[in-house]
VOBA-1610 file (N, C-alpha, C; in pm, whole numbers, padded with zeros to 5 digits, always signed):
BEGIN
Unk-01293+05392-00006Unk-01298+05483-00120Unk-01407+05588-00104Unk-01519+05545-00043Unk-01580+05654-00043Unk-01602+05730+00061Unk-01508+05713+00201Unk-01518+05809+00294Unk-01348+05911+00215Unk-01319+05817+00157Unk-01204+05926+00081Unk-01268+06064-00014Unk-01381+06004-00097Unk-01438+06097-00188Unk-01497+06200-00119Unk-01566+06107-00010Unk-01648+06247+00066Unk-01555+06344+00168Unk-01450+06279+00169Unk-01351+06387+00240Unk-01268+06521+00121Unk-01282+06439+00024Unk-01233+06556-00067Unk-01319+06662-00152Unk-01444+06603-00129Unk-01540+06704-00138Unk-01565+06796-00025Unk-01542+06742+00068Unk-01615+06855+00178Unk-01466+06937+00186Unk-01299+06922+00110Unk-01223+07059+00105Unk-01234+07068+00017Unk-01350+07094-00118Unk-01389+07173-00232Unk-01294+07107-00346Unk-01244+06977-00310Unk-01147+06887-00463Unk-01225+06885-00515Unk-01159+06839-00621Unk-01274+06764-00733Unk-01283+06607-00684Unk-01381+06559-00702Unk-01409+06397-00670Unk-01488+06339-00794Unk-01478+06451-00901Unk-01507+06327-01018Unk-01445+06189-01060Unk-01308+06246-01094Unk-01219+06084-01154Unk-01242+06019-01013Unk-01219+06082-00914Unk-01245+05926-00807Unk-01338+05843-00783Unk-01434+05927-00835Unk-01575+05867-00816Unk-01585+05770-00924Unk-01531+05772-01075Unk-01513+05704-01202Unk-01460+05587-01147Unk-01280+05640-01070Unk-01243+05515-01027Unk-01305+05418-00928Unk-01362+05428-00864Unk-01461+05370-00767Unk-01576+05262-00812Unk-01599+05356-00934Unk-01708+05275-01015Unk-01670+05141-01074Unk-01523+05147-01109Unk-01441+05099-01232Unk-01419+04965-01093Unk-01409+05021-00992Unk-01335+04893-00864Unk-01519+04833-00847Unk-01616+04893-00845Unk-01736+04817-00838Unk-01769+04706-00938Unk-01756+04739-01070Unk-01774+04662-01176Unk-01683+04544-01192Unk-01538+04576-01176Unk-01443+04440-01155Unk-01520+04377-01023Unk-01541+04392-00920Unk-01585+04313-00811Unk-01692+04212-00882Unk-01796+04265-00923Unk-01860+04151-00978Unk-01813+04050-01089Unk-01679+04051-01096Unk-01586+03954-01199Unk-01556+03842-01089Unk-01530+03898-00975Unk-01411+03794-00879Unk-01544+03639-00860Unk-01681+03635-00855Unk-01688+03521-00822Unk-01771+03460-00954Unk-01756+03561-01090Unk-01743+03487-01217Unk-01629+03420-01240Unk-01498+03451-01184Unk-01405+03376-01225Unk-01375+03211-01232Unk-01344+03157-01345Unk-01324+03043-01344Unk-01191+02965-01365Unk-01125+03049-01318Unk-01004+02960-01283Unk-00864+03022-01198Unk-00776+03025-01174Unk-00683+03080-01124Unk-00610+03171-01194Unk-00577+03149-01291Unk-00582+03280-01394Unk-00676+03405-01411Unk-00786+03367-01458Unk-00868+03445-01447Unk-00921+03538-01314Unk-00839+03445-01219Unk-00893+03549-01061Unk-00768+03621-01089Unk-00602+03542-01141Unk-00518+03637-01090Unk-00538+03740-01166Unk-00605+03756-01265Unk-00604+03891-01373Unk-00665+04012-01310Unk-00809+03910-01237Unk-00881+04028-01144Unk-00781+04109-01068Unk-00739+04034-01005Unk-00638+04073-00879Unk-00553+04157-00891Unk-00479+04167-01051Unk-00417+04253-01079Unk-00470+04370-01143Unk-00610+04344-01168Unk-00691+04501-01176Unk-00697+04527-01103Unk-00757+04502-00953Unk-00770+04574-00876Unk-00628+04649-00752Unk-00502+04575-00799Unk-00365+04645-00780Unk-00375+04821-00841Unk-00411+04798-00996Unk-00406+04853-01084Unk-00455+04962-01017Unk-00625+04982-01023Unk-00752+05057-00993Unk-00716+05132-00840Unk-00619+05029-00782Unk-00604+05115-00633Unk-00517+05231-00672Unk-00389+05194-00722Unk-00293+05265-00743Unk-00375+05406-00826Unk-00437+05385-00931Unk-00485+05480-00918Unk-00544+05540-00897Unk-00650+05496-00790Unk-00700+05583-00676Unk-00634+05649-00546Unk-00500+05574-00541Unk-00440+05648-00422Unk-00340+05799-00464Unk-00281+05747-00649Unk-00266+05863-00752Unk-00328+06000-00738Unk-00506+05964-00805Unk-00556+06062-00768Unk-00586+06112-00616Unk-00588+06066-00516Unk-00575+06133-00424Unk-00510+06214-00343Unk-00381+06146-00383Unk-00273+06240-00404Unk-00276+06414-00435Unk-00341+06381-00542Unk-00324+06546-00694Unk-00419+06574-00600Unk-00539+06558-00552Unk-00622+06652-00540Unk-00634+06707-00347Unk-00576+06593-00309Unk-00499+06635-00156Unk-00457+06775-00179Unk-00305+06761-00305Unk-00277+06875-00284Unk-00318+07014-00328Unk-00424+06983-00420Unk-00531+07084-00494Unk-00592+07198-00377Unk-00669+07078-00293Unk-00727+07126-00213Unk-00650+07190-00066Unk-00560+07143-00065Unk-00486+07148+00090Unk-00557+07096+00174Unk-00579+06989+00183Unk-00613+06851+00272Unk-00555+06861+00366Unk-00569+06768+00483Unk-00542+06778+00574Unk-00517+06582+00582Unk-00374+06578+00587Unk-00395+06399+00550Unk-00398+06371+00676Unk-00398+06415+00824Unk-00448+06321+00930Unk-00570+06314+00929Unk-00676+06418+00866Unk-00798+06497+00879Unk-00838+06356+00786Unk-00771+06299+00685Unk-00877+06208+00563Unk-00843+06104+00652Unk-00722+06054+00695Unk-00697+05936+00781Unk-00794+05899+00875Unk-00826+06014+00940Unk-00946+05973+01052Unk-01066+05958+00995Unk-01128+06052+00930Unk-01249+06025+00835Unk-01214+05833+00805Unk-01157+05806+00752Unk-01130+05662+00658Unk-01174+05595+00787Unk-01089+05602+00890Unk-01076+05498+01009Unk-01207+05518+01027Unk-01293+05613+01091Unk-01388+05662+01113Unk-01495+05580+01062Unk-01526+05553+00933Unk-01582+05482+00806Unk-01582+05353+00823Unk-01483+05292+00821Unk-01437+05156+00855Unk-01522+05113+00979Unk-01454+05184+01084Unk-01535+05128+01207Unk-01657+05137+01246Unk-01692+05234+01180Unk-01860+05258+01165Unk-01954+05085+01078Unk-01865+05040+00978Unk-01967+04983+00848Unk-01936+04864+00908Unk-02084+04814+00933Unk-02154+04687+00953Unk-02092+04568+00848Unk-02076+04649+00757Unk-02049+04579+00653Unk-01870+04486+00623Unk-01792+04600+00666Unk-01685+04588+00682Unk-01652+04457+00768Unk-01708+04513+00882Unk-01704+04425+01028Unk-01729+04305+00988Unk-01853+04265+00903Unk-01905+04105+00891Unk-01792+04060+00766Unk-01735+04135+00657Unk-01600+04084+00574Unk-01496+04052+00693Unk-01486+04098+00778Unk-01386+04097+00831Unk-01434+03931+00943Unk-01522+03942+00998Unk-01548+03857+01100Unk-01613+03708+00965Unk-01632+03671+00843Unk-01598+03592+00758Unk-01427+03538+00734Unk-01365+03627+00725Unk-01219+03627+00620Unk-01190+03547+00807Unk-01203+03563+00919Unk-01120+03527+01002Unk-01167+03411+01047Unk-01312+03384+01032Unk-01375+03250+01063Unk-01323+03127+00936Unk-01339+03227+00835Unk-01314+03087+00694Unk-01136+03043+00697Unk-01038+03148+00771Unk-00931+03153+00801Unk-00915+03016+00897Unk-00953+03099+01018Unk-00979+02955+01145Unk-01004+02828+01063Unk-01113+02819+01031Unk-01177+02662+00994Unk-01061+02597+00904Unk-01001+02656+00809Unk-00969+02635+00684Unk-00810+02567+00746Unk-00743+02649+00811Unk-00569+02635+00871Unk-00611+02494+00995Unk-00730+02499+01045Unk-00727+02416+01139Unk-00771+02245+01073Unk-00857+02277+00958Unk-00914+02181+00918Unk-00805+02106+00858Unk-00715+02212+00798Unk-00578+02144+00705Unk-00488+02044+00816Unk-00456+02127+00933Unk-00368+02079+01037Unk-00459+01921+01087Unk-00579+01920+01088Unk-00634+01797+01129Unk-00607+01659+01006Unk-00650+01716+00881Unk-00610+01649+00797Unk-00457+01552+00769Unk-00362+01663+00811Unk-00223+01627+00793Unk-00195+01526+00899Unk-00216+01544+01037Unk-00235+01461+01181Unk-00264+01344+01141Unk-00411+01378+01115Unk-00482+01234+01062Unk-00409+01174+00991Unk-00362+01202+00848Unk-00293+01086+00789Unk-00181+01057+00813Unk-00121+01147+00873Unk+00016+01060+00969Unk+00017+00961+01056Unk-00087+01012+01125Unk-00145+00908+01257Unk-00182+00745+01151Unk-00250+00775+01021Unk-00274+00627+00990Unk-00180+00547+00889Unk-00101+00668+00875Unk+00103+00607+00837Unk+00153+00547+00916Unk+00175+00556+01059Unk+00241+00534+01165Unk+00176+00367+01218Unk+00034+00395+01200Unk-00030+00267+01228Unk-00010+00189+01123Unk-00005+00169+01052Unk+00027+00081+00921Unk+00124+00039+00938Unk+00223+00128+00974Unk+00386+00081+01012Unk+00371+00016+01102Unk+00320+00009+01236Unk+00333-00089+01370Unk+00234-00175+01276Unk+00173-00193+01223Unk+00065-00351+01186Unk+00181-00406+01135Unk+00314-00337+01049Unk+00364-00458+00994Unk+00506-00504+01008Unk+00479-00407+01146Unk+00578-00488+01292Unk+00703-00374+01267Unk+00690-00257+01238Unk+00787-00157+01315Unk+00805-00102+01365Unk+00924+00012+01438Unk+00938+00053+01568Unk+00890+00201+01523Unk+00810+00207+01575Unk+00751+00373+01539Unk+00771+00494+01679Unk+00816+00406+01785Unk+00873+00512+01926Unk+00904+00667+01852Unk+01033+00675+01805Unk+01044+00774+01773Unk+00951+00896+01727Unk+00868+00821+01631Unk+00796+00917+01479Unk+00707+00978+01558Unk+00667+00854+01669Unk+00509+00878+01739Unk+00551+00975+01764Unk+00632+01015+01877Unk+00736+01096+01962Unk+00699+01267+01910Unk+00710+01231+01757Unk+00750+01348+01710Unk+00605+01425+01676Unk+00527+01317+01606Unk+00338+01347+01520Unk+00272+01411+01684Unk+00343+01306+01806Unk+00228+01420+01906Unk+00251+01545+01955Unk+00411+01536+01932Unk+00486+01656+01930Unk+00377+01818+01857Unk+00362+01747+01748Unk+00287+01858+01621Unk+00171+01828+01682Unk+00098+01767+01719Unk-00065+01742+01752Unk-00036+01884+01883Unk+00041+01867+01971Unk-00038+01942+02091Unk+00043+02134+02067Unk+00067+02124+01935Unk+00047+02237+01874Unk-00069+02308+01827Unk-00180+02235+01833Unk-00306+02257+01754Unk-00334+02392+01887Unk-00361+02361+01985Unk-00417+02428+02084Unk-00324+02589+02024Unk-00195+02624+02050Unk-00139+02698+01993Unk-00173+02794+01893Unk-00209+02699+01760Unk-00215+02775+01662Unk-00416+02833+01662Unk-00427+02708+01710Unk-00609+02803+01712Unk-00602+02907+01831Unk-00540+02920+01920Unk-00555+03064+01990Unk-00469+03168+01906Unk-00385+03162+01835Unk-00353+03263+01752Unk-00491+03292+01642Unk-00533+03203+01588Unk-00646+03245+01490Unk-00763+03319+01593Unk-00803+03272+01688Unk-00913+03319+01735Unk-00904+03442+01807Unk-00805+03515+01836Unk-00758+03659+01846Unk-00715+03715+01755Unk-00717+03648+01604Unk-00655+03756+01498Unk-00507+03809+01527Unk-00467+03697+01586Unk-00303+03744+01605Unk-00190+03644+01493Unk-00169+03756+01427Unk-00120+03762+01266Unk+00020+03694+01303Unk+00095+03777+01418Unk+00254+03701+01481Unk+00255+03604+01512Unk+00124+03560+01572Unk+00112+03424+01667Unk+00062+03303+01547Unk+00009+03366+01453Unk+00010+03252+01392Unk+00108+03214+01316Unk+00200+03282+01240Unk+00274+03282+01172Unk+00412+03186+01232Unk+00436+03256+01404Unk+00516+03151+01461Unk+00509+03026+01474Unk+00372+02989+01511Unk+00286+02836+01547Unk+00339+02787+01413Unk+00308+02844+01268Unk+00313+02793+01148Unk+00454+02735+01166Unk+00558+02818+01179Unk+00692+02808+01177Unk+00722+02739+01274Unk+00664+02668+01372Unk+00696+02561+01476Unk+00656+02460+01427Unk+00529+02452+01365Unk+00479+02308+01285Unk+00546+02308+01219Unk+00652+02371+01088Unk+00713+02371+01012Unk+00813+02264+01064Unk+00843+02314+01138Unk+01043+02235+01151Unk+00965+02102+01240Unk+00839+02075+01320Unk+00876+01980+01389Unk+00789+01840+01266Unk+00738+01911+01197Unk+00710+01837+01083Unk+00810+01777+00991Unk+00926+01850+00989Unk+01056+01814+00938Unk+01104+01700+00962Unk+01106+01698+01074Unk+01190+01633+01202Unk+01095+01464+01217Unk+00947+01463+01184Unk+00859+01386+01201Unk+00919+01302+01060Unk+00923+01418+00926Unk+00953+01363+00769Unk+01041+01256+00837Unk+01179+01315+00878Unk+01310+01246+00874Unk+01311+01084+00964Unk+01211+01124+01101Unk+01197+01024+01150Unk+01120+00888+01074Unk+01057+00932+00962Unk+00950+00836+00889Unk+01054+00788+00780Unk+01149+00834+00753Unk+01244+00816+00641Unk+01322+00698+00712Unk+01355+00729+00835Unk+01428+00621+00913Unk+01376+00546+00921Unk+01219+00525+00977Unk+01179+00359+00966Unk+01204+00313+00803Unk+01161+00398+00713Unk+01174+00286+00580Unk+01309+00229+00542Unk+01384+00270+00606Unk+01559+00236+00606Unk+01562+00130+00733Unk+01509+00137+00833Unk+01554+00067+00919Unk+01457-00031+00968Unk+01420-00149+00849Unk+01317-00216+00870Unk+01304-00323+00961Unk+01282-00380+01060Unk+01303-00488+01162Unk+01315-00622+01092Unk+01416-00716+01126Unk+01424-00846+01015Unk+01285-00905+01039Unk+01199-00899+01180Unk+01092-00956+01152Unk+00977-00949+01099Unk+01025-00826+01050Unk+00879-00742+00921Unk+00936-00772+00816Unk+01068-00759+00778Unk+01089-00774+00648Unk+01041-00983+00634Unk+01060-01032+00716Unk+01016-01163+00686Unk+00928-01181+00620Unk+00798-01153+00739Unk+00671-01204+00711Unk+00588-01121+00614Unk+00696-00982+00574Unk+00639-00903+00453Unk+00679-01053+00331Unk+00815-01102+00284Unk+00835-01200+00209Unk+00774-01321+00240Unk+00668-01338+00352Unk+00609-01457+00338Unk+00459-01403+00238Unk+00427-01302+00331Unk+00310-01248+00251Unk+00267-01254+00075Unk+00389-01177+00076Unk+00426-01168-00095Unk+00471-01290-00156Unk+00485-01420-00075Unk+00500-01528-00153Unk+00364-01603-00174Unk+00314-01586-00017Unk+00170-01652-00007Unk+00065-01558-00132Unk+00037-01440-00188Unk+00022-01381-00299Unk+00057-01467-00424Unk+00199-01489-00465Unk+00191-01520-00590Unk+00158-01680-00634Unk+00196-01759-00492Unk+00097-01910-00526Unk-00032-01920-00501Unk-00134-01819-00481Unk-00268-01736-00497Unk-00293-01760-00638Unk-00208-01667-00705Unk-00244-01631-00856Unk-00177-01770-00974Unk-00050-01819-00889Unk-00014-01973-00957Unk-00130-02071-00955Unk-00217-02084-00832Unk-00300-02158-00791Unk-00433-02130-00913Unk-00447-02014-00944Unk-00560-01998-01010Unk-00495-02004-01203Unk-00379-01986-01212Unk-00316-02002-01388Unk-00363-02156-01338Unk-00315-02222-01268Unk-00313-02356-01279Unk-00449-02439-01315Unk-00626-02354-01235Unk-00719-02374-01250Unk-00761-02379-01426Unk-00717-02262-01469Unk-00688-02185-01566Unk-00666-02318-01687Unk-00560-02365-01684Unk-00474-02406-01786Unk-00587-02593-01775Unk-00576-02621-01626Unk-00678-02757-01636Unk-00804-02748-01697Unk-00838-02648-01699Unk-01017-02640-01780Unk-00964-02651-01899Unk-00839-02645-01969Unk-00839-02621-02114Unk-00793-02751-02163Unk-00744-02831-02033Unk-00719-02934-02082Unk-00573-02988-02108Unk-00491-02865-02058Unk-00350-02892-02021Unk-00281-02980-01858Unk-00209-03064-01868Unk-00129-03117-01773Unk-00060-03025-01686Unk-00114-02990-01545Unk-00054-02935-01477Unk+00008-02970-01360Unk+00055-03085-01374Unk+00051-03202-01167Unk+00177-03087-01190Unk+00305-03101-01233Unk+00423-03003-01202Unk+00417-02906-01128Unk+00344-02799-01186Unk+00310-02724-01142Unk+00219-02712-01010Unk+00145-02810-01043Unk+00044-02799-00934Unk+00159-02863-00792Unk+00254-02905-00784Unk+00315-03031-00721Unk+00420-02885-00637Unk+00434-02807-00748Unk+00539-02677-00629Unk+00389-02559-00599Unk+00313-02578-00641Unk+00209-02476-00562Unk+00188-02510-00445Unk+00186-02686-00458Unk+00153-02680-00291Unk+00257-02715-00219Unk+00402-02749-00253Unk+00509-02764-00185Unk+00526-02603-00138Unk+00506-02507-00237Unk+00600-02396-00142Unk+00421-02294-00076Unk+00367-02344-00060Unk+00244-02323+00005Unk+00271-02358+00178Unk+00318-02502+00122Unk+00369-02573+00282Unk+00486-02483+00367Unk+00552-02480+00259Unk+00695-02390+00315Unk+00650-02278+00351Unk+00604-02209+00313Unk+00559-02026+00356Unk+00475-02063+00495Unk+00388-02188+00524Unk+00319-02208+00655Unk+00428-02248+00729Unk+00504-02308+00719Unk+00651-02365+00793Unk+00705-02228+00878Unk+00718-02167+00731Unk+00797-02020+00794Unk+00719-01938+00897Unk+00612-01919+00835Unk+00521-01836+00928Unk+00510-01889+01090Unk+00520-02017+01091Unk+00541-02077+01225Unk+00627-02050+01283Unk+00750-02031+01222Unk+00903-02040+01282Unk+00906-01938+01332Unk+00858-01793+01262Unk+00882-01677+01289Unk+00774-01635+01419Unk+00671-01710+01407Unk+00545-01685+01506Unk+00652-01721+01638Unk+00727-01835+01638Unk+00823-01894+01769Unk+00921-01866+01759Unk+00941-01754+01717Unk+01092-01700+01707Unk+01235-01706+01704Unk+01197-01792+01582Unk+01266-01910+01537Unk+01310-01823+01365Unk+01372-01719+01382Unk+01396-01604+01286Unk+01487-01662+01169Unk+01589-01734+01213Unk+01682-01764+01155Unk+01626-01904+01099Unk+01515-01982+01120Unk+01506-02148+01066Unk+01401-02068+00932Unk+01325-01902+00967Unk+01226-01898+00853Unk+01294-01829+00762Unk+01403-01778+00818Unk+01546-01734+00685Unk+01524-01813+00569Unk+01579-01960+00673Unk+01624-02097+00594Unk+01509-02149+00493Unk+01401-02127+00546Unk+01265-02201+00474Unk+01282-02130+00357Unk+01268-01981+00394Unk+01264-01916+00259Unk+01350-01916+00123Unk+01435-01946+00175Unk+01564-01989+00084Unk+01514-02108-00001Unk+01507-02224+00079Unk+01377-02330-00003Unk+01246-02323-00070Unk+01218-02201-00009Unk+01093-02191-00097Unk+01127-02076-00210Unk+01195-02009-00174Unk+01312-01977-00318Unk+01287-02091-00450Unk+01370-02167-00413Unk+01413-02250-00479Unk+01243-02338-00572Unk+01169-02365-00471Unk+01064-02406-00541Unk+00982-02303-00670Unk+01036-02148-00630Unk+00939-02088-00694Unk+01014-02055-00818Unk+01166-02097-00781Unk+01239-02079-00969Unk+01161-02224-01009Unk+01172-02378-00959Unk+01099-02476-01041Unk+00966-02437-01106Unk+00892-02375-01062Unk+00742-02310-01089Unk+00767-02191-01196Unk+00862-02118-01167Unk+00868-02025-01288Unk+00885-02111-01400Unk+01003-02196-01394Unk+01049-02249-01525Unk+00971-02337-01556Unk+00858-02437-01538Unk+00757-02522-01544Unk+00636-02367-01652Unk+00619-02325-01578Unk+00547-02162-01687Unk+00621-02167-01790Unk+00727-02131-01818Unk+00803-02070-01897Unk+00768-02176-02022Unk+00817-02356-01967Unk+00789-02446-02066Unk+00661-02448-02139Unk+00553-02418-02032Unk+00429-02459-02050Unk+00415-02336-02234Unk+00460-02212-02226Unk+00469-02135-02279Unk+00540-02165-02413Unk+00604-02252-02376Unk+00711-02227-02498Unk+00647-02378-02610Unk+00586-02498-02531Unk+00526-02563-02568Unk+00374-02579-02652Unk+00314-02492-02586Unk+00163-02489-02555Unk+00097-02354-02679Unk-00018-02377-02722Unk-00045-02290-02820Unk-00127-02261-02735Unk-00093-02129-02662Unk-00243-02099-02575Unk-00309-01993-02650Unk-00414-01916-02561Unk-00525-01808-02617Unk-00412-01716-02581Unk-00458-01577-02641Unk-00369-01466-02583Unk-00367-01412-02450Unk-00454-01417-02408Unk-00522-01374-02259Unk-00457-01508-02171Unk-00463-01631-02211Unk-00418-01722-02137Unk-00270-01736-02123Unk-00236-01686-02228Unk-00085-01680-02239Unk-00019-01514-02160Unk-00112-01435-02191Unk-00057-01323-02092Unk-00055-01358-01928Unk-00161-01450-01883Unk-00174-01429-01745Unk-00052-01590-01699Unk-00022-01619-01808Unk+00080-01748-01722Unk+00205-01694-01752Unk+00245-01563-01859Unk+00400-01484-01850Unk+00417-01414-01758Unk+00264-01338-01715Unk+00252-01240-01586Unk+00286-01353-01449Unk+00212-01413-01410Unk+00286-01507-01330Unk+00460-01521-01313Unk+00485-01599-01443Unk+00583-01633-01450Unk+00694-01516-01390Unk+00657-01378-01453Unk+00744-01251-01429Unk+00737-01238-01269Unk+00588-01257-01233Unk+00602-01257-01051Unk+00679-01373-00974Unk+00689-01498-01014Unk+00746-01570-00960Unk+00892-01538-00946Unk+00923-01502-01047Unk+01091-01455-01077Unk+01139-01285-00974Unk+01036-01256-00999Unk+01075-01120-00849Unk+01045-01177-00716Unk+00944-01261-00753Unk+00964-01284-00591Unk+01118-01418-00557Unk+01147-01466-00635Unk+01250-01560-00587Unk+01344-01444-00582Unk+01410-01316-00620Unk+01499-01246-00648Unk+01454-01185-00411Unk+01317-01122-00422Unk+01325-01105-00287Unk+01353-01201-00195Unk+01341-01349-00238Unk+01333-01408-00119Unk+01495-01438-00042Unk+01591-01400-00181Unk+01742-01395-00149Unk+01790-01238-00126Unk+01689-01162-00081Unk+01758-01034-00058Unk+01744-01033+00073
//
């Protein structure tokens, strides 16, 4: 703006209103890092749309006032630009906070894929593919930081649009493992989740004996299907897939006796409220987990 003003002064324009407008773009500037929220920046943002337009308005009218010479202001401008210290260090900021910011994101996203993928092999699935695909996008990084670090606007934009689709492709592959779970994960996931809820049976049961209630029943399938879930876990350790099918099916069966042993205790028993919430909560887990152990 102001190698513009001083170009239209030196062909005898007027450079008052521009100089007004100039002022008017100084004073909003000190708004942009009062702003407190995203609204409030976009409002800035659209003043200063505003404030350009009509500074490029008036430059216009008085271009032709004066008979300007518009390659003559073009070079002046460029001229200006490449001269200001000032310019140069906005410019060598906006491309460093650029770099850090696109690269830091891309590490972020890696990273937590990379500890998706591992989670999935801890609990025994085939992740060949996905891997296939996450290092695929990893040895893109090199790519997209040489586009940032030359300020090459095409080059990054493509890199973007290559991470794009092979990120796609990574989604779809991660969609497939949760569809295509190995029977020997889905097992020992249902041993897990059984060994869990005779955890929390084990402790209603602690629960209900301090108060002075009869619990051998109960206590009698906590540790029967305690036994069974170690049975299974063996079978499956010796790959013996199909006998920890079978266990589970039995220990099924123990954990409807254990629900319905709750249920009585409930329907009998004048408990506290808190005591009575945590032996229905039970009860409700026992009953999903017998529903998984036949799926």
């Amino acid at each position: 703006m102001q190698a513009t003003i001083a170009y239209i002064a030196s062909v005898n324009g007027s450079a008052t209103t521009l100089s007004s407008i100039h002022e008017n773009f100084r004073q909003s500037q000190t708004g942009v890092g009062q702003a407190g929220s995203h609204a409030a920046l976009d409002a800035i943002l659209q003043e200063f749309r505003g404030i350009a337009q009509a500074f490029r308005d008036e430059t216009a009218v008085q271009m032709k006032a004066a008979e300007g010479i518009l390659h003559d202001l073009r070079t002046s401008v460029q001229s200006a630009l490449a001269a200001s210290a000032s310019v140069e260090s906005l410019g060598y900021q906006y491309w460093h906070t650029r770099e850090t910011t696109d690269l830091a994101d891309f590490d972020v996203m890696t990273d937590r894929a990379g500890a998706m993928l591992t989670e999935f092999r801890r609990n025994g699935y085939e992740i060949t593919t996905a891997q296939e695909k996450l290092t695929e996008i990893i040895t893109m990084r090199n790519e997209l930081a040489t586009a940032l670090r030359t300020r090459d606007n095409p080059g990054i934009e493509q890199a973007h649009k290559k991470i794009h689709t092979a990120s796609i492709g990574f989604a779809q592959s991660v969609r497939d493992l949760r569809v295509n779970i190995p029977p020997d994960a889905q097992i020992r996931q249902k041993i897990e989740q059984g060994s869990a809820v005779m955890t929390r049976a084990g402790m209603v049961n602690t629960d209900l004996t301090s108060r002075g209630l009869l619990t051998g029943a109960a206590e009698t399938y906590v540790a029967n299907g305690t036994a069974q879930l170690a049975i299974a876990a063996n079978q499956l350790d010796n790959g013996n897939t199909e006998g920890a099918k079978a266990t589970l099916l039995q220990f099924r069966t123990t954990v409807q006796y254990l629900r319905d042993s709750y249920r009585m205790v409930l329907v009998k028993e004048d408990l506290p409220q808190t005591t009575a919430q945590g032996v229905l909560s039970v009860a409700q887990a026992l009953d999903m987990t017998a529903a998984r152990m036949a799926a």
